[in-house]
N, C-alpha and C positions, 0 to 999 in steps of 0.2 A: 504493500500500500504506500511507503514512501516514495519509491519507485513512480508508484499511479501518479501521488499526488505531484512529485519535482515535474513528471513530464507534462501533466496540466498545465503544471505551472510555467514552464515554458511555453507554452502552445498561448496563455495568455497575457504573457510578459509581453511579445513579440506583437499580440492584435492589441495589447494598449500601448506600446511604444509606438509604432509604425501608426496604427490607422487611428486612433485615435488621439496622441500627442504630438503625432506627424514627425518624430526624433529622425525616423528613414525617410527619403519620398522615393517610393518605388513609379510612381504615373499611374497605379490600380492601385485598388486595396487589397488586403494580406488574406483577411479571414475569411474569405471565401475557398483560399488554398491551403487554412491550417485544421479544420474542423470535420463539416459533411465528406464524407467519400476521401478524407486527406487523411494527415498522418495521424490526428488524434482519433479519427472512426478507425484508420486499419489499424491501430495499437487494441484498440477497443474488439475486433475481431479475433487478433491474436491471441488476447486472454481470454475469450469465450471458447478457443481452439483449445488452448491447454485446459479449460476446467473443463471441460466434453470429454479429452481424455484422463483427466487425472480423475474425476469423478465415476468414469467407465472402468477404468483401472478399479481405483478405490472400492467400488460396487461389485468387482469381482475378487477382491481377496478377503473383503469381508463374510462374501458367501462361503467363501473355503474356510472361514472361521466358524463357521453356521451364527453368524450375526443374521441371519436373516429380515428383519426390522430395518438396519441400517443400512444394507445393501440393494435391497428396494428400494431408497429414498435416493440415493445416491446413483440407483440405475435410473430412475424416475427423471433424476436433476440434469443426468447427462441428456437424455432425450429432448427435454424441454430446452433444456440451453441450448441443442443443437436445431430445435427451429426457430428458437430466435434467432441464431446466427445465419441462418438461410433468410430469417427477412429481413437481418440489418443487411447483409451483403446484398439480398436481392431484391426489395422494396418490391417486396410478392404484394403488398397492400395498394400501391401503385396502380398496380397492374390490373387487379379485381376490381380499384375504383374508376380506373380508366375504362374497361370496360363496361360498367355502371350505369357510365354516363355515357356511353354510345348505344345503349340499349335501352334506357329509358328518359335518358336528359339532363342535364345539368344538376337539376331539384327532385329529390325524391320524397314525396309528404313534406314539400315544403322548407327540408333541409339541403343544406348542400348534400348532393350524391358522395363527397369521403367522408362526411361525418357518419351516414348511413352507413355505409360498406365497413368504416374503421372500426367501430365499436364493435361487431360480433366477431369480427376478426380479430381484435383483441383479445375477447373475450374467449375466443376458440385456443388462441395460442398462449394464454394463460393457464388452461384447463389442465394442463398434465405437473406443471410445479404447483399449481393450486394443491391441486389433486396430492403431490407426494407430500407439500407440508402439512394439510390437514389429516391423511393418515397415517404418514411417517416420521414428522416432523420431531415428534416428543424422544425419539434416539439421537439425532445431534443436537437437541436443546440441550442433552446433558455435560455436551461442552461447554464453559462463557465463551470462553473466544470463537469460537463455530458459531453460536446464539448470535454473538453481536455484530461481528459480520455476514453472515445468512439475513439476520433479521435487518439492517445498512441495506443491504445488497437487494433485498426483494422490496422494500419500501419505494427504493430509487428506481427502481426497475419498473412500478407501478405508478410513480409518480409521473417516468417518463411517458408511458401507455396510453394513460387516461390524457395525457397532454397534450399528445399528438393525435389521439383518436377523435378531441375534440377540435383540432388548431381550427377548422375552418368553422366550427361554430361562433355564426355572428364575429367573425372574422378575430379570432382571441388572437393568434400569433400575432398579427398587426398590431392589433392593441393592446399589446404586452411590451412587443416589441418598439410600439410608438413610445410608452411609457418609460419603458429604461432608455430609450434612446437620450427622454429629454429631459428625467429626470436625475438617475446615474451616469448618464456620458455628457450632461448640459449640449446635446445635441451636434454630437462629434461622429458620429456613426457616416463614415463614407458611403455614398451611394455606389455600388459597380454603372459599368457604363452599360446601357440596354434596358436594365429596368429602372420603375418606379420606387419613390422613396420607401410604401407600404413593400415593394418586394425586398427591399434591404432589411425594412424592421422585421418581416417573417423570417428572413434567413437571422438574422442576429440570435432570435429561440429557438427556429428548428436548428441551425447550425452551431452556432457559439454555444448556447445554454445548453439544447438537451445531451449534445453528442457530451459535452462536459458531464453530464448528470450519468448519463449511458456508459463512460469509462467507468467513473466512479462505479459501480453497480458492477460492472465487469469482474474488475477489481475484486472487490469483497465476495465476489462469488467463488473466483479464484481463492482468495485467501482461503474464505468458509472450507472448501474441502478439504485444503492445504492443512488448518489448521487441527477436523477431526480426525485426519490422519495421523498427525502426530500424536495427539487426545489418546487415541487407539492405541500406537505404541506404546504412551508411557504404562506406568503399573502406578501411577500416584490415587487412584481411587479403588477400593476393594470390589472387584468385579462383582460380588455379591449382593451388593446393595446401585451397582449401577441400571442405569433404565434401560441399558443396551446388551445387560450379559445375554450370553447363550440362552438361558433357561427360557428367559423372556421374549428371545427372540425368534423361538421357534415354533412356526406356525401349526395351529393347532390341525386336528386330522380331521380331513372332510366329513 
């Protein structure tokens, strides 16, 4: 996580020096090329690579422990992670709402057609980490540091979700993004050339803010497995009284 957070913070040393203090003049602006689809999302892919297999990993040596409980949760997590990583890389959501709107228009009941299409598709690709923390969850709660980074990690992961599922409702990125433009930047946010100032202020949340929130979240997801791993090595808690021994974790007979 220090790791996560120094390269953040690079990522926005550089869009407050350059584009918004103007310290470089490049003739563009920076954070269009430090954020969406740049080095801070492919860092953010990277670590959703390694928890897919450290948690697939993880999920199979704990079954040859007959931790069963834990290794469920942890096969569950690897899945889930790996289709988010298929929509952060591939904006599968894009694509469904693009077609949406070539099929029945713009408005769908009145909403924008990606507000419509985003929210159950959220809701669809939430379903299987949903799913492992509400029935598997209580075997890595019995690590803290698994807890607090699992529970970091899914909060921002949801916070991202619901944020993006809504942006085009009654146009919130705009007006989010108008808002910090001119309340925290005193109205410093460079425009790119080609669009309007409202497409800057959307890119400044969808790009600057969330991809920043979505590393974060990365991050601690990585940690989280990282961390019950180690949990699982040591011997510092008497296997007998953990929520994760053997005894308890073996499923009962049909």
């Amino acid at each position: 996580m220090l790791a996560v957070f120094a390269w953040l913070g690079i990522g926005w040393a550089l869009f407050i020096a350059v584009d918004i203090l103007g310290m470089v003049e490049l003739g563009t602006p920076l954070y269009p090329h430090l954020f969406n689809d740049r080095a801070i999302e492919w860092t953010q892919w990277v670590l959703l690579a390694l928890a897919i297999a450290a948690s697939a990993y993880l999920a199979g040596r704990l079954q040859a422990e007959d931790r069963a409980g834990s290794a469920r949760f942890f096969f569950l997590l690897a899945i889930g992670l790996g289709l988010m990583l298929i929509e952060d890389a591939g904006d599968v959501r894009h694509t469904i709402s693009g077609y949406a709107w070539g099929m029945v228009g713009y408005e769908i009941f009145g909403l924008h057609h990606a507000v419509v299409t985003h929210v159950p598709y959220y809701a669809a690709l939430a379903a299987v980490p949903v799913y492992a923390v509400l029935r598997y969850g209580r075997y890595p709660w019995a690590s803290v540091r698994t807890r607090l980074y699992l529970g970091g990690g899914v909060l921002l992961y949801a916070l991202a979700a619901m944020a993006s599922a809504l942006a085009f409702l009654d146009d919130l990125y705009v007006e989010v993004g108008a808002w910090v433009d001119r309340v925290v930047l005193a109205g410093r946010l460079p425009v790119p050339d080609g669009i309007a100032a409202s497409g800057a202020h959307y890119m400044l949340v969808d790009s600057v803010l969330e991809e920043s929130v979505e590393l974060l979240a990365a991050g601690m997801m990585l940690a989280a497995i990282l961390a019950f791993a180690s949990y699982v090595r040591s011997s510092h808690v008497d296997r007998a009284t953990r929520p994760d021994d053997r005894a308890s974790e073996t499923p009962p007979s049909p």
